[in-house]
Every structure is written in C-alpha cells, then in structure tokens.
N, C-alpha and C positions, 0 to 999 in steps of 0.2 A: 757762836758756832752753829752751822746748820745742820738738821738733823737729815738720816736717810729717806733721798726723795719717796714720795709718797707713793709713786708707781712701782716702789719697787716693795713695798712692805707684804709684809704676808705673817703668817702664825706662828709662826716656827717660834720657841723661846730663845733668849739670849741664853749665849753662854761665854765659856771661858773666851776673853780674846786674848790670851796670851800668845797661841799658834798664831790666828790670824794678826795680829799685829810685827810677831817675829817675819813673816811673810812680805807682807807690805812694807815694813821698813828694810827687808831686799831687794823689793821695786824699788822704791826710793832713792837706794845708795848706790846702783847696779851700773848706772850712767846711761841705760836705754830703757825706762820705764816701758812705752808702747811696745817695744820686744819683748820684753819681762812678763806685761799683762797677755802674749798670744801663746807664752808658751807658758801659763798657770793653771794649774790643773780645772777641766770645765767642773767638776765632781769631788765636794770636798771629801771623799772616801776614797779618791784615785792612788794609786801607790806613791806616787811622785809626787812632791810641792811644783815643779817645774822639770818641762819635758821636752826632746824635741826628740827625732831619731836618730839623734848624733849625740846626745848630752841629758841628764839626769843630776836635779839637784834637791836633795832632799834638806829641808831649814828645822832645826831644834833649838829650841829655846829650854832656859833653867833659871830660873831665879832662887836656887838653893842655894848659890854658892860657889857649886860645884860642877863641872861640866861632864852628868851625868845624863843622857839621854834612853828614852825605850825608842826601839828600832822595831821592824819585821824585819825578816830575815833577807826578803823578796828587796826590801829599800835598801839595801847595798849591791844589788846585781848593776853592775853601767852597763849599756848599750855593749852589743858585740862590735861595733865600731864606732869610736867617740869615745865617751871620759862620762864617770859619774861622779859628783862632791857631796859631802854633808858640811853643808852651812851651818855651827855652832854659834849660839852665843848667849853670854848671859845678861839678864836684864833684872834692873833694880827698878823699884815702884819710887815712883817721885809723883807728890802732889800737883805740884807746876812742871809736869812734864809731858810728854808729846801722846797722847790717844788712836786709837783707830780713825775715829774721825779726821783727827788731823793730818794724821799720815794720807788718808783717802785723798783728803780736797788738794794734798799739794799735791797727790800725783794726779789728779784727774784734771787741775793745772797743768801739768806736764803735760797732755797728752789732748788737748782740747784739738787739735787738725786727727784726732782719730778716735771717731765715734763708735766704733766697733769692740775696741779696747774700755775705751772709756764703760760702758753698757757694761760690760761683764765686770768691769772691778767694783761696782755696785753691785751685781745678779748675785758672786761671790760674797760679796760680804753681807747683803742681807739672806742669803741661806745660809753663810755660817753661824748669823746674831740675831735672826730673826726680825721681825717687824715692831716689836714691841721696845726695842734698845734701844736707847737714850743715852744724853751727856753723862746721867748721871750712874751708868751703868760702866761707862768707858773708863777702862783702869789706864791709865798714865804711868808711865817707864820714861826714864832719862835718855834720849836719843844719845848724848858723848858716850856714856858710860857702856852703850850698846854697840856702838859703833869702837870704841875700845878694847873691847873685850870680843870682838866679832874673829873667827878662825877658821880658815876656809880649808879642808881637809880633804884627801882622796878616799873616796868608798872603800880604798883597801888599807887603807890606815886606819879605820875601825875596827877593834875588837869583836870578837863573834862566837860562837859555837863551830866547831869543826861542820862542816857540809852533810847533810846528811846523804846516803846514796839512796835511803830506805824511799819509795815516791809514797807510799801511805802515811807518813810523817809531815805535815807540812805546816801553813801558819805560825811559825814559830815565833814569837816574842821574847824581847830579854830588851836589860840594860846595860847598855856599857861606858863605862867612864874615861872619858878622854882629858880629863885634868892634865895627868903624866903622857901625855902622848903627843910626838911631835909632829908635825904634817909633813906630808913629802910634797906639799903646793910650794914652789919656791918665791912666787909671789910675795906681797902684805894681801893685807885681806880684801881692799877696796879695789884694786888693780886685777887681785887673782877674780874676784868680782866681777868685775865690767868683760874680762876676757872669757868666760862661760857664757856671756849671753852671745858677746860679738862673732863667738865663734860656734857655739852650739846652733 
C-alpha cells in the first residue's frame, strides 16, 4: 500500500479518521466521485462535508452502535433553494478491512482525467492526518457493513432544540439520535446518493 505522497506531508499530527474515512467512503459510493471531490469542503472546519448552492450534505459516522450523532445547529440549515441530507451511518472496525488509504487510491483511480480533484483529495486528507500518518495509523472498517447500514435523511427529519429567536445565542451543539427515526428520503440509500450529487 502506498503511503501519502511526499509533496503533500507536512506537521500536522494524525488523528481520528473515523470522519474522514466516513467522508470518502461517500465519494466512493456516490457514482460521481470528481463531483463529489469539487463540491468537498476546501476547510476541514467548513460547516458542511459537501456543498454546492443548491445542496448541503452533512456525513456522520458512529461506531457505538447506535445512530447517535452531535450536530451544530447551523449543519441542519439547507440552502434557501435546493435540499439539505445528513448522511448517517454506522461503521464496525475490521482487521482486513478497507482504510483511508484505500478508499483514497480507488478514488483517485477514479478520477485520474482530473487533476484538480485529484490534488485536493490528498490537500484534504493530509490536513486532516497530518504528514506523519502511516499504514499503521489507518483504522480499517468493513465497507459491506457500512454501506448496509448507510441512511440518507432530510435535514428536517433530524431532531433538534426548538430555534432560538434570541441572535445573542448561538453555536449551539447537541446530540440527536436517529435510531427510531424514519427518513422522508424515499429513495435506498445508494440511489438517494448519486441523485444529491447529479442534481445538487
């Protein structure tokens, strides 16, 4: 397995890739990875996983279990025209299963006639793992089991704190648990998928 090219390393420490893996295994399964990687956030502290100004999709991951995720209050606002989703899903650690790495190089397979996209899905992942990450840092998650348990939901079918009107109130964080929650996506999840990017 090859490591992150060397133009792109820098200081930064590794950290969790749980997010960034949940991320990339949406490029991945989306059916337009080079669409997926322009509309990815350039800033991993941007409010949105993926954006356009028609479409908002914000990707949670859990491996508790349980499909409880923390939100801001701000990542459930969708565009004033267009659609917002929160991508859930759960993921289980498996020894022989699929890594960040791995996820990267088949999309950056994917996407070899577009050097632009390509560029950033490395810029991206070595600022979110830093320069010092290695194989032996890459946690491995079962792609079936992710992609089974994958739930594509409308921004308004997540639970929340009533709105506040106060504007001195703001940053709000919380967790909400979408276990018991049904989505109003009438889609499956790989379908309701590909139609976010083709049409956002």
């Amino acid at each position: 397995m090859a490591t992150l090219p060397s133009r792109m390393l820098s200081s930064k420490s590794a950290s969790d890739t749980r997010p960034l893996w949940a991320e990339l295994f949406i490029v991945s399964k989306c059916g337009n990875p080079a669409r997926a990687l322009s509309l990815w956030h350039e800033d991993q502290f941007d409010r949105f996983d993926f954006s356009s100004s028609s479409m908002r999709l914000e990707v949670k991951s859990s491996v508790r279990g349980i499909r409880a995720h923390e939100f801001a209050l701000e990542q459930l606002e969708p565009p004033v025209q267009g659609h917002g989703c929160v991508a859930s899903m759960l993921l289980q650690a498996l020894t022989r299963g699929v890594g960040v790495l791995d996820l990267a190089q088949s999309i950056e397979t994917a996407v070899q006639s577009a050097p632009r996209v390509r560029q950033k899905l490395w810029c991206n992942i070595t600022t979110a793992l830093g320069g010092d990450f290695s194989d032996k840092l890459d946690r491995r998650f079962d792609p079936v089991f992710a992609e089974k348990n994958l739930i594509i939901y409308s921004m308004s079918d997540v639970p929340r704190p009533a709105t506040l009107l106060d504007s001195r109130v703001t940053a709000i964080r919380f967790m909400s648990d979408l276990t018991s929650v049904a989505t109003s996506v009438r889609s499956a999840s790989l379908p309701a998928l590909a139609s976010i990017f083709r049409h956002g």
